[in-house]
C-alpha beads as a LAMMPS data file, in Angstrom:
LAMMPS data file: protein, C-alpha beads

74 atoms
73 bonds

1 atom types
1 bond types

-500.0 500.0 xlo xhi
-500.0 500.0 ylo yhi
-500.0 500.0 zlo zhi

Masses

1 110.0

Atoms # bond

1 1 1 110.815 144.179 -300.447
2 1 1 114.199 143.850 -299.174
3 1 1 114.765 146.516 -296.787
4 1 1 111.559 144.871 -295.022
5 1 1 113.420 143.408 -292.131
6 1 1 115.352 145.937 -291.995
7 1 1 112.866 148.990 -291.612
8 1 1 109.685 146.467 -289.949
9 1 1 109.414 145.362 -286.159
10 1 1 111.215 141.872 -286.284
11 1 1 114.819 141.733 -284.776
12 1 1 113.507 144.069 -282.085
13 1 1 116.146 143.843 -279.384
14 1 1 114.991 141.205 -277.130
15 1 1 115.961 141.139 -273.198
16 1 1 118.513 139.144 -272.453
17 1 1 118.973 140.118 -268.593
18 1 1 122.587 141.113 -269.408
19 1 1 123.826 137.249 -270.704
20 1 1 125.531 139.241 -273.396
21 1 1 126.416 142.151 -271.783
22 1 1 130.231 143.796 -272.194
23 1 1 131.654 146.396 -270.841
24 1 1 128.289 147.347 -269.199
25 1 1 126.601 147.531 -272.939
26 1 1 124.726 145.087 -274.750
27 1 1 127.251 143.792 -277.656
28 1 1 124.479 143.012 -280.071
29 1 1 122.286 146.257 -280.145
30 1 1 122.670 148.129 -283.338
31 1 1 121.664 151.577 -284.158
32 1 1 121.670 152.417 -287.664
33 1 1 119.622 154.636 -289.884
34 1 1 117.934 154.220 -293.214
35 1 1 115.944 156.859 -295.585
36 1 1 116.962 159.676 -292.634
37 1 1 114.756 157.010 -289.675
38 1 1 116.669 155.569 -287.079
39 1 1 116.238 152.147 -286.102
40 1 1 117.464 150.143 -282.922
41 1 1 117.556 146.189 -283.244
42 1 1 119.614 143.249 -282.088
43 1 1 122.734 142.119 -284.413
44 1 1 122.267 138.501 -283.312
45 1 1 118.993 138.495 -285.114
46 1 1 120.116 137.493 -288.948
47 1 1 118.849 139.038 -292.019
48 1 1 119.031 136.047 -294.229
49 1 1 117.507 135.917 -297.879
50 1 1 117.356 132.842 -299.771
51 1 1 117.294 133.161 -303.551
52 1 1 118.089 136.520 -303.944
53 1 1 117.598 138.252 -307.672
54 1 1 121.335 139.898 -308.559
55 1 1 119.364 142.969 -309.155
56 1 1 118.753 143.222 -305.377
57 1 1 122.006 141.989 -304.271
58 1 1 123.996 145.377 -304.270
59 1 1 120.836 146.985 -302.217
60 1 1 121.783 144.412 -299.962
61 1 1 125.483 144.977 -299.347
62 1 1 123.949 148.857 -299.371
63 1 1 121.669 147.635 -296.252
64 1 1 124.626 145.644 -294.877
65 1 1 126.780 148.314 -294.953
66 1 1 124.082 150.589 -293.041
67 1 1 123.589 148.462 -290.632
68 1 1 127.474 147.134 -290.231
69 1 1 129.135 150.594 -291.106
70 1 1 133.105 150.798 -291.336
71 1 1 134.579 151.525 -287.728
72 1 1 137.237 154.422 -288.176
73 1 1 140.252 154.322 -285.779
74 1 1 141.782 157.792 -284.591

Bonds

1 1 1 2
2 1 2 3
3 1 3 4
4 1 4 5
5 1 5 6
6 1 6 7
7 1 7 8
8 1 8 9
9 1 9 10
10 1 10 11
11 1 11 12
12 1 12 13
13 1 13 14
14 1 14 15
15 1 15 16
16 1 16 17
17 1 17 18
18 1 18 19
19 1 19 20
20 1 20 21
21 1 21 22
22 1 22 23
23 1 23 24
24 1 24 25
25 1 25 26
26 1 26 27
27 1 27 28
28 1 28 29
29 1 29 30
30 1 30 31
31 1 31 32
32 1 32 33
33 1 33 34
34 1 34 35
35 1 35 36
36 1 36 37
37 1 37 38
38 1 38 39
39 1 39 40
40 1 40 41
41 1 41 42
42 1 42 43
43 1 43 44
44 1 44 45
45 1 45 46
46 1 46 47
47 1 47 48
48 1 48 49
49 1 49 50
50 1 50 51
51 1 51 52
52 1 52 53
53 1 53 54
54 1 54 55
55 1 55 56
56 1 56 57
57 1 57 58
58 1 58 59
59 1 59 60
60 1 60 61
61 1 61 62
62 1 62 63
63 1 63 64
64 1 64 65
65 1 65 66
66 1 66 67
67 1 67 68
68 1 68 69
69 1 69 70
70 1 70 71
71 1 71 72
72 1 72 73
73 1 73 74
């Protein structure tokens, strides 16, 4: 399933005693939600997949786009 890694418990947000730490926040931790669940992992962790079926590839980019959301500007 695709949205495995994305929903399961790997890319847990590891401790990294602050080595990437900015502005007094970790720059890696991600909050997103998915199917109405929020999740909390660590963006340094990838979500690679490796011959992907084009059938799946847009609920990738959907995933992607979850997870990596547009930032708005005021």
């Amino acid at each position: 399933m695709i949205k495995k890694p994305f929903i399961d418990d790997s890319h847990m947000c590891k401790n990294c005693k602050g080595m990437r730490m900015e502005n007094g926040n970790c720059r890696y931790l991600k909050t997103y939600t998915l199917d109405n669940v929020s999740y909390i992992k660590c963006a340094e962790e990838s979500f690679m997949y490796y011959n992907m079926d084009a059938e799946n590839a847009s609920m990738y980019v959907e995933l992607l786009t979850a997870f990596y959301p547009i930032k708005r500007t005021v």
